[in-house]
N, C-alpha and C positions, 0 to 999 in steps of 0.2 A: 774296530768293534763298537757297535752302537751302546749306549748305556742299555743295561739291564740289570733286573732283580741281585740282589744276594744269593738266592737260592738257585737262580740262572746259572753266576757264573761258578758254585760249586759243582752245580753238574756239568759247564763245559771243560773244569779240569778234567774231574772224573773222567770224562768220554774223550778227553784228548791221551792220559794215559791211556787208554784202552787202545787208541788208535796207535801210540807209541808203540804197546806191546804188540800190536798188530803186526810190524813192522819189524821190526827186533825179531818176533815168532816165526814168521811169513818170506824174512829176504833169504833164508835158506834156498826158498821155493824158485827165485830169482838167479841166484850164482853159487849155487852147490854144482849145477855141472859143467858149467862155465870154468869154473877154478878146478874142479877136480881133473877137467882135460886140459889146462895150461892155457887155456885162451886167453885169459884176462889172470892177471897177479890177485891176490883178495884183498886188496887193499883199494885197486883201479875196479874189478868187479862193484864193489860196495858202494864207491861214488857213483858208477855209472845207474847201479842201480836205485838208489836215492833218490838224482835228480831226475832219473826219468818216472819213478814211484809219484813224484812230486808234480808231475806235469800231466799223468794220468785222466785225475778230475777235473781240469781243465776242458779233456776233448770230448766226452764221451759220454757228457748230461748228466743225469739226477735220478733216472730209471730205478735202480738198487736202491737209491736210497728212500725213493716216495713206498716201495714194496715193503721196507723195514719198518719205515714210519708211518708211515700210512694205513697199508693192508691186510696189518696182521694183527695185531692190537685193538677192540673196539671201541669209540671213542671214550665213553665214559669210566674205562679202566688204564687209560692216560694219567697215570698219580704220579707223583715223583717216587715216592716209595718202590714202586713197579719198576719205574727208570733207573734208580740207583741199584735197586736189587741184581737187577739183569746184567747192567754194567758189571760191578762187582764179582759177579760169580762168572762172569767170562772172562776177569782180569785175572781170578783168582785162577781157572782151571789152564789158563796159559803158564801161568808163573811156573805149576807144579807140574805141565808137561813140558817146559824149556828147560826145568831144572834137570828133569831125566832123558832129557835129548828125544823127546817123544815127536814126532811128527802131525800132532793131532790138529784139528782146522778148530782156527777159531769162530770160522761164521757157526759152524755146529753149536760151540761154545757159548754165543752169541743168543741165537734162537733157542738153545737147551735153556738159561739164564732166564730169558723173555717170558717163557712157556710158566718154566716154576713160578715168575714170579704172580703172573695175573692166574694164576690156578689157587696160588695160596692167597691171595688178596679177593677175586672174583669167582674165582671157577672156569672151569674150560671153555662155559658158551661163551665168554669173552673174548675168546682168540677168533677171529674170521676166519672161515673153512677156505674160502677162495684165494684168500693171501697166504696160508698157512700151506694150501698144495701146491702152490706156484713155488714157495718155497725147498718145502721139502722135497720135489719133482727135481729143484735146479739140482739140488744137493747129492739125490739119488744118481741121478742122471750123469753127469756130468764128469765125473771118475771113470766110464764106463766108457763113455766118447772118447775120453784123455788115451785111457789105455788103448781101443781102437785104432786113435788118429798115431800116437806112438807107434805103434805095429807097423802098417800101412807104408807110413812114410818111408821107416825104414828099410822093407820090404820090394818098397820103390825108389828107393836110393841104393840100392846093394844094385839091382835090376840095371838101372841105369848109365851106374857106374861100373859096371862088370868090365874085367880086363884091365882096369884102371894100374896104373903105379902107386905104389903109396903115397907118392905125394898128394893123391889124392883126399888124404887124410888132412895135410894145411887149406884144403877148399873149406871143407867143413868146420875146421877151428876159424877161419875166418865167419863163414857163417854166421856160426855161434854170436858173434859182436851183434851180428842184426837180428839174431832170433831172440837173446837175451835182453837186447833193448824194446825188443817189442811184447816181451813177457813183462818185463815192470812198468812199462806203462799200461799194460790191459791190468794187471797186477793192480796199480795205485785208480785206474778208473773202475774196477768193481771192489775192490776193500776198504778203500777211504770212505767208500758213500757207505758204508755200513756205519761209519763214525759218522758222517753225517745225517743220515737217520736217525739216526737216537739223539744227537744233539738237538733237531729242529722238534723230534715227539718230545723232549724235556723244556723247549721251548714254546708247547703249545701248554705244557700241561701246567707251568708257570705262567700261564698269560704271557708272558712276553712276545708271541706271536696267536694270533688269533688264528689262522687259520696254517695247515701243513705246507711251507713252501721255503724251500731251503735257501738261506740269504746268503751273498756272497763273500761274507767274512767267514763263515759256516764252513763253505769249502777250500778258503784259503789255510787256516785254521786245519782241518782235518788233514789237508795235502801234505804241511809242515811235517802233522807228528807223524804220518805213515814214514813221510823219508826219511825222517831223525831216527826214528828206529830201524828203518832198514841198513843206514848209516852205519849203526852200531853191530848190527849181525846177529846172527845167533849160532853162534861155531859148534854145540853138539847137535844141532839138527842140519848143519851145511854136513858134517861128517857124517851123516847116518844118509842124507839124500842123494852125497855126490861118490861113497865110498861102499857102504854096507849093503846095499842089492848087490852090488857087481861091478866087475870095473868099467869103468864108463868110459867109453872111445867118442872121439868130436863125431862120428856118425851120426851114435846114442844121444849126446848134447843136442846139437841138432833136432833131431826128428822128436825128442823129447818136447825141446823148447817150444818146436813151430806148431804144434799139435794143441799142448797147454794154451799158447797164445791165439790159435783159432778159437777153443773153447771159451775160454775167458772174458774176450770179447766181444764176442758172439753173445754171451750172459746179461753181460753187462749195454750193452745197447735193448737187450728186451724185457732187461730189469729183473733176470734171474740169479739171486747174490749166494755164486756159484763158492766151494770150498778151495782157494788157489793147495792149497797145501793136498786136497783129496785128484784134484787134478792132473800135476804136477809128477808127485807119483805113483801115478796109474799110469802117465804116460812113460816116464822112467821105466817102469816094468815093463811095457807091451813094447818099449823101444829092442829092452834088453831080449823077452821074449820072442821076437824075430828073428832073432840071430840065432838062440839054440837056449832053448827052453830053461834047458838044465843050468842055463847061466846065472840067474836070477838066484838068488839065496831065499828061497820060499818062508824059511823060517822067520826073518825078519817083516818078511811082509805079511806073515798071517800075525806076529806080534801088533804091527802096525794096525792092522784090519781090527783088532780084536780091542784094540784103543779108539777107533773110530764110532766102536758101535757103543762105547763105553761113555762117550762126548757128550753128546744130548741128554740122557736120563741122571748122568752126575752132573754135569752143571745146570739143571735142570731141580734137581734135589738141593744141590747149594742156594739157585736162584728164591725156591721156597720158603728155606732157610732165615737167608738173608732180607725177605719179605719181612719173617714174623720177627725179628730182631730190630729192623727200619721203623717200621710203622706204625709203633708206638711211641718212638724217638721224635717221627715229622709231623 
């Protein structure tokens, strides 16, 4: 890490816990159905997912994160107060949906945070309309593909495999090892760069980078904290992804996983910083909904739904908050 500011490297703690809880939030998203159909132990799950979380940012460029930093935010509402606010109320609204096993996305979190804060510091013409639709387009969108591509698959996997023996059931728990590794790394290449966005926007708005362009300690740095958290887990949101819709067969795993993981990085190469967590399951549901409708436990996913809608406008109200609390402090 190159020397910088004090106030630099207060904000790249800050944004690296962020990235932590990202992680910790998010590896649900990763090996909740992995482990719920015995493919991987959750101890092996968790490594696997780690280091491939970790190797993510490595393949798959800078796109997410120049759209965080870059496109949404207008230059002169770059303050660190703005940065710390956002950070914050996205750390905070993770903490209090981890603690009640809530499935919520943190990029929602993220951008709700961002929004309140240059509203309560600048006012809205501050937020760029172009970068702001790209966003909330990937966000809408994107759960919507999941559950499609879920469905589908499954649909074409039942089709294909017709007549089969059960053993047909170990094809797919095998699978799952390849579909799950290629979920955490699409995984760690579109949510890391979200921590990297906001480190190199906290690095502009310190001087310590003149212009927005993410330095390679930046994303070695953000790759760490997503896999150290994903390392660690977060076991009431693994239980609510891989148990509480329904019971999940290596099928459902599968076609859930391969679905999420076209999505995902599919996002992330066109720099749309998709919700893995809103992805994930939607695709879990349209997997399960193939199979017989009535399978799915509706209840839990309209609780889920109704947390989702709830993401943006409260940390969003917090990230406001936390503005007018900051900024007379820096």
């Amino acid at each position: 890490m190159p020397e910088i500011s004090p106030e630099a490297i207060v904000l790249v703690g800050i944004s690296l816990v962020f990235g932590f809880f990202n992680g910790l939030h998010d590896s649900s998203n990763v090996v909740a159905t992995v482990i719920s159909t015995r493919a991987l132990s959750p101890r092996r799950a968790l490594w696997m997912a780690a280091i491939a979380e970790g190797v993510g940012p490595f393949i798959f460029g800078v796109a997410v994160a120049t759209t965080i930093g870059d496109k949404v935010v207008a230059a002169d509402a770059v303050t660190l107060p703005v940065v710390y606010a956002s950070l914050l109320a996205a750390i905070g609204w993770n903490v209090i949906t981890l603690t009640f096993g809530i499935p919520s996305s943190t990029s929602h979190a993220l951008i709700g945070g961002i929004m309140g804060a240059v509203w309560a510091g600048f006012g809205f013409d501050h937020l760029q309309p172009t970068g702001l639709t790209t966003v909330l387009a990937a966000l809408f969108f994107s759960p919507i593909v999941g559950m499609l591509g879920g469905y589908l698959i499954v649909k074409l996997s039942f089709f294909l495999a017709r007549g089969a023996s059960p053993q047909a059931n170990g094809w797919f728990k095998r699978g799952q090892l390849l579909t799950a590794t290629t979920l955490a790394v699409a995984h760690g290449s579109n949510d890391a760069q979200k921590t990297m966005g906001i480190i190199t926007l906290g690095l502009v708005a310190t001087g310590d980078l003149h212009t927005f362009s993410v330095p390679l300690w930046v994303i070695i740095t953000s790759a760490g904290a997503i896999g150290l958290g994903t390392l660690l887990g977060g076991w009431s949101l693994i239980r609510t992804l891989g148990a509480k819709f329904y019971r999940v067969r290596p099928i459902h795993g599968f076609s859930a996983q391969t679905a999420s993981s076209a999505v995902i990085l599919g996002a992330a190469l066109l720099g749309g910083p998709v919700s893995t967590t809103h992805v994930v399951s939607s695709a879990i549901v349209g997997a399960g909904s193939a199979e017989r409708v009535q399978k799915v436990r509706w209840g839990v996913v309209n609780n889920i739904f109704y947390s989702w809608l709830l993401t943006i406008p409260a940390s969003a109200a917090l990230g406001a908050l936390l503005y007018v609390i900051i900024e007379p402090i820096i």
